[in-house]
VMD Tcl script that builds the backbone (N, CA, C; Angstrom):
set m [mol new atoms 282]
animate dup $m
set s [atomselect $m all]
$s set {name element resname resid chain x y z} {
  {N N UNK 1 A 20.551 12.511 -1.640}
  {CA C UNK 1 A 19.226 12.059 -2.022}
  {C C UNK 1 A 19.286 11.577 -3.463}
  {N N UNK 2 A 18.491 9.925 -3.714}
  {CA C UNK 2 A 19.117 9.618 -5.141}
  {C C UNK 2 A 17.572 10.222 -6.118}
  {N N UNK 3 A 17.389 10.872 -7.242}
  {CA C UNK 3 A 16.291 10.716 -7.960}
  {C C UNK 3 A 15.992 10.127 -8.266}
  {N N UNK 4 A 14.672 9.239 -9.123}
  {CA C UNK 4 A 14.494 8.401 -10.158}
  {C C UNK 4 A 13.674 9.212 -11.440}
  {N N UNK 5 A 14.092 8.460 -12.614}
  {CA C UNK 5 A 12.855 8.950 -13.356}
  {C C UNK 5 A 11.551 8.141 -13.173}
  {N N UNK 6 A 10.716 8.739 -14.046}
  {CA C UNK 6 A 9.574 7.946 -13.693}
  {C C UNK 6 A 9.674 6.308 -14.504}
  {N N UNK 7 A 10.260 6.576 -15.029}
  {CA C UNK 7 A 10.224 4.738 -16.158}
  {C C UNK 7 A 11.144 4.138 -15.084}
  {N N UNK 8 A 12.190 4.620 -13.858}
  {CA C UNK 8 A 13.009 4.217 -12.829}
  {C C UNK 8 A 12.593 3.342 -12.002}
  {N N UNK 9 A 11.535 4.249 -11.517}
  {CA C UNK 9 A 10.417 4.181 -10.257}
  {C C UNK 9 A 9.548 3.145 -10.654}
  {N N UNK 10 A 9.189 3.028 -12.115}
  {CA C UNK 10 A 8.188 1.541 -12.496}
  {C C UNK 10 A 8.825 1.060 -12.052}
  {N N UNK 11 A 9.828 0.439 -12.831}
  {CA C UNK 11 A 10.461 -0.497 -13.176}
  {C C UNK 11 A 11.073 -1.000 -11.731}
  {N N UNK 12 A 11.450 0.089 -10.682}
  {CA C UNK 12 A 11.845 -0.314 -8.916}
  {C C UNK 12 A 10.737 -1.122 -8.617}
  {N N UNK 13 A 9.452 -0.444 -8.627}
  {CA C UNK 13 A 7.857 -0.984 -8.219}
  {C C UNK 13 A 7.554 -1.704 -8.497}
  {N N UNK 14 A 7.055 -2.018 -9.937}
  {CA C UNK 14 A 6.931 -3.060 -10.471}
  {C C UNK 14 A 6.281 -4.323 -10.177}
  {N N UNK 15 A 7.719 -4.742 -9.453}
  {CA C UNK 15 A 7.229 -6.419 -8.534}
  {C C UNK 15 A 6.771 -6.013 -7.685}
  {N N UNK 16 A 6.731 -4.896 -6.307}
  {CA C UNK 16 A 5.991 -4.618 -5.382}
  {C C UNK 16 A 4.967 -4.484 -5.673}
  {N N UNK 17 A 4.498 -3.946 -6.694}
  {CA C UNK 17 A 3.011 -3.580 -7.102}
  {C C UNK 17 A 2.048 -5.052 -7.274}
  {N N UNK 18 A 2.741 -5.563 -8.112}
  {CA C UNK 18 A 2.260 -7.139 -8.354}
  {C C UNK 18 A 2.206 -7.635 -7.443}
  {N N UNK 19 A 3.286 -8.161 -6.341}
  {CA C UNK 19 A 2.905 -8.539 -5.063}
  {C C UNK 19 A 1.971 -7.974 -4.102}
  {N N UNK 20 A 1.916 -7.005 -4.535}
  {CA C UNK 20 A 0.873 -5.973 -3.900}
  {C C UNK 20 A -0.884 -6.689 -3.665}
  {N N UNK 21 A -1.014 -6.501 -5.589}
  {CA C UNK 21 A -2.141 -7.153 -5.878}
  {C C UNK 21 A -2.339 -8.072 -5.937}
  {N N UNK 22 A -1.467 -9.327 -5.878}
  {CA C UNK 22 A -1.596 -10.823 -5.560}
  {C C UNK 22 A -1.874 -11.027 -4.013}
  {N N UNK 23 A -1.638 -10.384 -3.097}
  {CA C UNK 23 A -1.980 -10.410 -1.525}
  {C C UNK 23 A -3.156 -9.824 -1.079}
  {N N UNK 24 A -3.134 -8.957 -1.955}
  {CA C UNK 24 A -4.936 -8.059 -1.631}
  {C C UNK 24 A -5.820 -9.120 -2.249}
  {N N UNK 25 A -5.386 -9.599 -3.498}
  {CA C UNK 25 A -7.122 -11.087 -4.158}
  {C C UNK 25 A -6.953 -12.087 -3.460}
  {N N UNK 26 A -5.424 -12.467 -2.792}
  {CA C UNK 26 A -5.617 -13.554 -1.761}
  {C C UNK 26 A -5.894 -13.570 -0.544}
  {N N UNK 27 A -6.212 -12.329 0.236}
  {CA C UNK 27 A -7.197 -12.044 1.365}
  {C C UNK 27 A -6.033 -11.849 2.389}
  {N N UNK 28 A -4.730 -12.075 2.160}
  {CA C UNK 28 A -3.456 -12.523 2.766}
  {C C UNK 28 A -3.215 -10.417 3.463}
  {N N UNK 29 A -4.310 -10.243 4.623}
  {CA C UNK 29 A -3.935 -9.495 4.828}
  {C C UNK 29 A -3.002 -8.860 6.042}
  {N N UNK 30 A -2.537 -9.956 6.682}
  {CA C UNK 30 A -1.396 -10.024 6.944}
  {C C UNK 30 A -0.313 -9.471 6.510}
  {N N UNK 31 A 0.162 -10.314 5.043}
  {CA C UNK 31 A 1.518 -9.927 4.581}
  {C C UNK 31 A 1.431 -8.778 3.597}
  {N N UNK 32 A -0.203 -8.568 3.703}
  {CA C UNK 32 A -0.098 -7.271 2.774}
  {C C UNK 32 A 0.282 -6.167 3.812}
  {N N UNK 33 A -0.232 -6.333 4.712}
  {CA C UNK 33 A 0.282 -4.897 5.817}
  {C C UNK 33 A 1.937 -4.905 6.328}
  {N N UNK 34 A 2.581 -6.206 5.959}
  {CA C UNK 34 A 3.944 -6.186 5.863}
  {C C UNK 34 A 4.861 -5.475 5.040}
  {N N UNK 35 A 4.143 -4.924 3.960}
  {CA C UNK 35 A 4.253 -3.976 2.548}
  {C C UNK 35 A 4.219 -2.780 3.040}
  {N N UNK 36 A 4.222 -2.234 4.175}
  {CA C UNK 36 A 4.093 -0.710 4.643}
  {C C UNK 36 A 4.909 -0.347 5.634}
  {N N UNK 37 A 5.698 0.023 5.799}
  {CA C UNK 37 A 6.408 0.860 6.972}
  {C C UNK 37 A 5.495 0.365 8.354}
  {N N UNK 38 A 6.633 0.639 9.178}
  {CA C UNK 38 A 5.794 0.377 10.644}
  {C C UNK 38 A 5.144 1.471 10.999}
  {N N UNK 39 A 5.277 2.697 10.176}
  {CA C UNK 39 A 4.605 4.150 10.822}
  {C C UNK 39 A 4.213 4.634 9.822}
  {N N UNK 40 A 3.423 3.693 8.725}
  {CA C UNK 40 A 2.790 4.285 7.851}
  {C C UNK 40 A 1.552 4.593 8.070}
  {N N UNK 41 A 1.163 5.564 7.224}
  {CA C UNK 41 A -0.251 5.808 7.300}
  {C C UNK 41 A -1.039 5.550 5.758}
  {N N UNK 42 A -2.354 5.010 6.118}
  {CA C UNK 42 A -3.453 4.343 5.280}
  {C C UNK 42 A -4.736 5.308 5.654}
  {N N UNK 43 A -4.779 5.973 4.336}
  {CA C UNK 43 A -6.363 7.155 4.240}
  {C C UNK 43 A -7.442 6.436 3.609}
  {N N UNK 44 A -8.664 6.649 3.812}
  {CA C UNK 44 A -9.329 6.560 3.259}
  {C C UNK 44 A -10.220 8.193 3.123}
  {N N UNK 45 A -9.788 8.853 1.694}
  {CA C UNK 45 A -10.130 10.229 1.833}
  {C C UNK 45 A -11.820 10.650 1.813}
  {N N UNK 46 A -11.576 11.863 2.516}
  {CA C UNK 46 A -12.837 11.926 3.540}
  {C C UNK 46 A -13.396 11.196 4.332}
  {N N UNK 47 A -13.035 10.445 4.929}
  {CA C UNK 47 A -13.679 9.356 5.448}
  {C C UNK 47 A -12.638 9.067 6.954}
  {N N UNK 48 A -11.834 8.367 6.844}
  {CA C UNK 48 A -10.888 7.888 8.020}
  {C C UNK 48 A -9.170 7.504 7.297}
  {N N UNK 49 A -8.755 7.660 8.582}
  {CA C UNK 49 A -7.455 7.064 8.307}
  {C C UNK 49 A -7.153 6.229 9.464}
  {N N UNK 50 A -5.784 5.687 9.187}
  {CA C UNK 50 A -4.886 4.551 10.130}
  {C C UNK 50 A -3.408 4.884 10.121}
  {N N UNK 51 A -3.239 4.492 11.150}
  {CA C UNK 51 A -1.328 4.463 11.478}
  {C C UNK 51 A -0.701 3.278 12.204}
  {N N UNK 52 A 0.171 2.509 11.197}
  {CA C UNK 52 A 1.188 1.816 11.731}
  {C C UNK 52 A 0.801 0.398 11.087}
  {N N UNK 53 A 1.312 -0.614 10.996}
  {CA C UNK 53 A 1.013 -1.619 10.226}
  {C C UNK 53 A -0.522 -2.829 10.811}
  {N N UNK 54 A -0.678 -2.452 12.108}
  {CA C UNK 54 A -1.526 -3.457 13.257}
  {C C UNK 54 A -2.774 -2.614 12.693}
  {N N UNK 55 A -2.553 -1.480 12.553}
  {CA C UNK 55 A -3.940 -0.804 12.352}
  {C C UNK 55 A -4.185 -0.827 10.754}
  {N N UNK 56 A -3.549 -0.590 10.181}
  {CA C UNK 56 A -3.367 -1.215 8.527}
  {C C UNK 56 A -4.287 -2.303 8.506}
  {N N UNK 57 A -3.262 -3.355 8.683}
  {CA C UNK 57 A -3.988 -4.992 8.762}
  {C C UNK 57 A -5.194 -4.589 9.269}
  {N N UNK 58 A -5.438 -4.367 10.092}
  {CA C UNK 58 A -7.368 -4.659 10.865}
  {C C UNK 58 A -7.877 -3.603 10.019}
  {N N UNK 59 A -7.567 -2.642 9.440}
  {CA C UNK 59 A -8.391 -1.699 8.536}
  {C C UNK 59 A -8.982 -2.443 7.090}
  {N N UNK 60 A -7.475 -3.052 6.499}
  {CA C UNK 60 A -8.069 -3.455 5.376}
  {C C UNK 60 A -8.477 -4.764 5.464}
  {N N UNK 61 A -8.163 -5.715 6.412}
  {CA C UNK 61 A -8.994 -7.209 6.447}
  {C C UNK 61 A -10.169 -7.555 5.532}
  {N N UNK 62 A -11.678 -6.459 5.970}
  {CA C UNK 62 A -12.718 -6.209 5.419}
  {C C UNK 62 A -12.869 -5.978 3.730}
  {N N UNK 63 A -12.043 -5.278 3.641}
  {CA C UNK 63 A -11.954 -5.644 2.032}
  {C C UNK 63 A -11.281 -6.452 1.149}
  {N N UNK 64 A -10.503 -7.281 1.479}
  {CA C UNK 64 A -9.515 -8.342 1.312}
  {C C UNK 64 A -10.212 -8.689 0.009}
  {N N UNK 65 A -9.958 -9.274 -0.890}
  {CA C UNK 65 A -10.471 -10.181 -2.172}
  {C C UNK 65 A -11.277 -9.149 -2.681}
  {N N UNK 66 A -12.264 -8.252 -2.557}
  {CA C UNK 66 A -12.951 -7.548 -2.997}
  {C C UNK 66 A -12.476 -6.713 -3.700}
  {N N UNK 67 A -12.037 -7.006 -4.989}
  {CA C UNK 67 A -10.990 -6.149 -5.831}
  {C C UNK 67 A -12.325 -4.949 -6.488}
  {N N UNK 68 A -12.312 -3.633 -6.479}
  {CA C UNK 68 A -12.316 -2.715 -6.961}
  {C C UNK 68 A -11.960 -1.249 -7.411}
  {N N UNK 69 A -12.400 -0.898 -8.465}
  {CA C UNK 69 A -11.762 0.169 -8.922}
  {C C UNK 69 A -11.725 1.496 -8.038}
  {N N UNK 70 A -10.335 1.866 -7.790}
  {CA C UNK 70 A -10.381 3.040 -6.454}
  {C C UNK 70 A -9.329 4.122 -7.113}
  {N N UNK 71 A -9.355 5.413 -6.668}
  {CA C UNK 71 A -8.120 6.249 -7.241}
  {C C UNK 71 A -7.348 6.398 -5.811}
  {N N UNK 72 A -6.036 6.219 -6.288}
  {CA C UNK 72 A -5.042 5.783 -5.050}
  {C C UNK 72 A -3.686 6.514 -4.900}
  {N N UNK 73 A -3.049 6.932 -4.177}
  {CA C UNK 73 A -1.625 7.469 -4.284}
  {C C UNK 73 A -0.982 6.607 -3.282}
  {N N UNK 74 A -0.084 6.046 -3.535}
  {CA C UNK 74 A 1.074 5.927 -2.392}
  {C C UNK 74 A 2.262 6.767 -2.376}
  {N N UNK 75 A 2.837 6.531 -1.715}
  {CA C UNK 75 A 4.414 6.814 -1.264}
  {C C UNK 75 A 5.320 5.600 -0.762}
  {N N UNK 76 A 6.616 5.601 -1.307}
  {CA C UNK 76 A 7.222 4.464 -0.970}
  {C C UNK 76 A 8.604 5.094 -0.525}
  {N N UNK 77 A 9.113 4.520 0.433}
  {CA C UNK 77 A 10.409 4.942 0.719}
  {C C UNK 77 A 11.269 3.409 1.221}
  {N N UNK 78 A 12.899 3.763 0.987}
  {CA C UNK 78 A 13.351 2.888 0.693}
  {C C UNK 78 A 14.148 2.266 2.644}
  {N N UNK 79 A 13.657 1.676 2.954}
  {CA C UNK 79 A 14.173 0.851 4.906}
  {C C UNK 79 A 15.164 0.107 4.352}
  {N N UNK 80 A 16.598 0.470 4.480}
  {CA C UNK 80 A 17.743 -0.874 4.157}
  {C C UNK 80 A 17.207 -0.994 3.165}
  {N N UNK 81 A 16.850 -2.662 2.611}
  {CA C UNK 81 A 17.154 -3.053 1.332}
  {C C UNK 81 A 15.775 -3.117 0.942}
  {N N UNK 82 A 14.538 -2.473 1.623}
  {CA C UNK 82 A 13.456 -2.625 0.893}
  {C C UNK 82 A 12.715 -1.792 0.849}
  {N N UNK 83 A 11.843 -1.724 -0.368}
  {CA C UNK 83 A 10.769 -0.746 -0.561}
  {C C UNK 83 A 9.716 -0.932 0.455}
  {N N UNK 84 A 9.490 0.001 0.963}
  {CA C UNK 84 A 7.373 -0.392 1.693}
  {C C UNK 84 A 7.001 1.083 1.541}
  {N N UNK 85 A 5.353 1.256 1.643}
  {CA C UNK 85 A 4.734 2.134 1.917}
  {C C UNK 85 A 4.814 3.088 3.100}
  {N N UNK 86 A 4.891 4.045 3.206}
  {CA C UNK 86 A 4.743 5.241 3.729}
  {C C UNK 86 A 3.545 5.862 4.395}
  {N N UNK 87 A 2.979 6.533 2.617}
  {CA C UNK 87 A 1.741 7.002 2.736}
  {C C UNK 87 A 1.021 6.548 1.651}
  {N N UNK 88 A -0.364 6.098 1.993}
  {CA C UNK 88 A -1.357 5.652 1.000}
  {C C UNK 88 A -2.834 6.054 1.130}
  {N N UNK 89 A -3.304 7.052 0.274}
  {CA C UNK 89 A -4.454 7.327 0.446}
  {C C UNK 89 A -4.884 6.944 -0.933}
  {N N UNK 90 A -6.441 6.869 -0.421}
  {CA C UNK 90 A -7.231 6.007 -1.362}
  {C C UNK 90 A -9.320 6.548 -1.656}
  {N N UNK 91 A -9.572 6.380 -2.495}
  {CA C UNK 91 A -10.803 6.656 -2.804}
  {C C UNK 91 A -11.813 5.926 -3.533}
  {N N UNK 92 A -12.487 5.528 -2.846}
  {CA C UNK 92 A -13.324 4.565 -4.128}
  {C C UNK 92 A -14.891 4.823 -3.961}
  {N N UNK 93 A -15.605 4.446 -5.015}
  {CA C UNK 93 A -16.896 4.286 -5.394}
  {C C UNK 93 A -18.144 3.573 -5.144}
  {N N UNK 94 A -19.019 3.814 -4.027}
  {CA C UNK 94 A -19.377 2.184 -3.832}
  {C C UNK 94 A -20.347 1.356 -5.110}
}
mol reanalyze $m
mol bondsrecalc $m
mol representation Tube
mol addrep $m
C-alpha cells in the first residue's frame, strides 16, 4: 500500500479537481460521472444517496452549472492508470 502526504495527494488531484469543476459549470454531466468509479457511491447527507456511475449522472444532471457552496468529502482510489471517485458525500445550503 503506497502513502501520500497531504501536499502528495494535492498535487496527484490537482488537475482532477479542476477538471472536476470545469465539467460541473459546463453542465457536461456525462463526463463528469466518468470521474467516478463504476461502483461508486454519491451522498447527499441526510437526504439520499446513489450507486454506480448511470445513477451518478441522472442524480447530478439537475444541478449541473449551478455552482454552489457545499461541504464535501470524497475518496479517490487509483483503477490502472487513473484516479476516479469512490466515495463522495456532500452537503449544502439551500
Amino acid at each position: 500500500m503506497v502513502g501520500y502526504t497531504n501536499e502528495e495527494a494535492a498535487k496527484i488531484l490537482e488537475p482532477f479537481i479542476i477538471e472536476y469543476g470545469r465539467l460541473y459549470g459546463e453542465g457536461d454531466s456525462i463526463s463528469l460521472s466518468n470521474l467516478y468509479s463504476p461502483n461508486a457511491v454519491l451522498i447527499e447527507k441526510d437526504k439520499q444517496g446513489v450507486y454506480g456511475r448511470s445513477e451518478i449522472e441522472k442524480f447530478v444532471r439537475p444541478f449541473m452549472g449551478d455552482v454552489k457552496v457545499c461541504d464535501f468529502t470524497q475518496i479517490f482510489r487509483k483503477e490502472g492508470e487513473k484516479w476516479l471517485i469512490i466515495h463522495d458525500e456532500f452537503r449544502h445550503d439551500a
